[in-house]
C-alpha positions in Angstrom: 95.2 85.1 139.3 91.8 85.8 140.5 91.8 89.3 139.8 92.9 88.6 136.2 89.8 86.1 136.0 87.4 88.7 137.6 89.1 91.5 135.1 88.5 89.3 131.8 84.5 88.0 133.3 83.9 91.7 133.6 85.0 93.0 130.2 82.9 89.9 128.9 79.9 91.4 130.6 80.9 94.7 129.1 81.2 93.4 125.9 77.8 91.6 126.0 76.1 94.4 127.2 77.6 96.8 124.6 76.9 94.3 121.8 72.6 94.0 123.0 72.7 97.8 123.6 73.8 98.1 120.1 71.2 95.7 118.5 68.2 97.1 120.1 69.8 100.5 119.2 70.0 99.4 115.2 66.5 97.5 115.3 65.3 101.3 115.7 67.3 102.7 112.7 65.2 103.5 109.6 66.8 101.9 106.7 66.4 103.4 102.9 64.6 101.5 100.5 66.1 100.5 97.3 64.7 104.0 95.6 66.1 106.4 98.2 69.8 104.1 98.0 70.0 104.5 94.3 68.6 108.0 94.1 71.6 108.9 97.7 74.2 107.2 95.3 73.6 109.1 92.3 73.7 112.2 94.0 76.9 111.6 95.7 78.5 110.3 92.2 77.0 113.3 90.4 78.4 115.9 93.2 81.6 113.6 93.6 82.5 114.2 89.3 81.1 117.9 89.8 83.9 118.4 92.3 86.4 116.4 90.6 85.5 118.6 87.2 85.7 122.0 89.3 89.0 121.3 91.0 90.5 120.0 87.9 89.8 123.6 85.8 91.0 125.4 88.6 93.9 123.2 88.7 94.6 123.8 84.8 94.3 127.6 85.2 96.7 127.7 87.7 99.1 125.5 85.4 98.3 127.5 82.0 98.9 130.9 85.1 102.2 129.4 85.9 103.7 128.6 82.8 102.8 132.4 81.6 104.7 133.5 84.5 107.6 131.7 83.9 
């Protein structure tokens, strides 16, 4: 029973440890400011509908391909 206890204070000190490493480790982190988050977001919806548009052509040509074959 003791070793169980000593196992479960231990991953507790673990845990704590882990959880201050991790706030002093995101205290350093630069965060966007609301320009650079809406300008990030628009780029990756812009790209996002670019990719969307490309694959769908592609996608279409192989179809219109297919049927001729066929």
């Amino acid at each position: 029973m003791e070793k169980a206890v000593n196992f479960v204070k231990s991953m507790g000190s673990g845990l704590m440890t882990y959880l201050k490493e991790s706030r002093a480790e995101l205290r350093k982190v630069q965060w966007p400011n609301r320009k650079e988050t809406t300008t990030y977001t628009a780029i990756v919806i812009t790209v996002s509908l670019g990719a969307s548009l490309f694959i769908w052509i592609i996608d279409q040509g192989m179809g219109l391909l297919l049927s001729l074959l066929v």
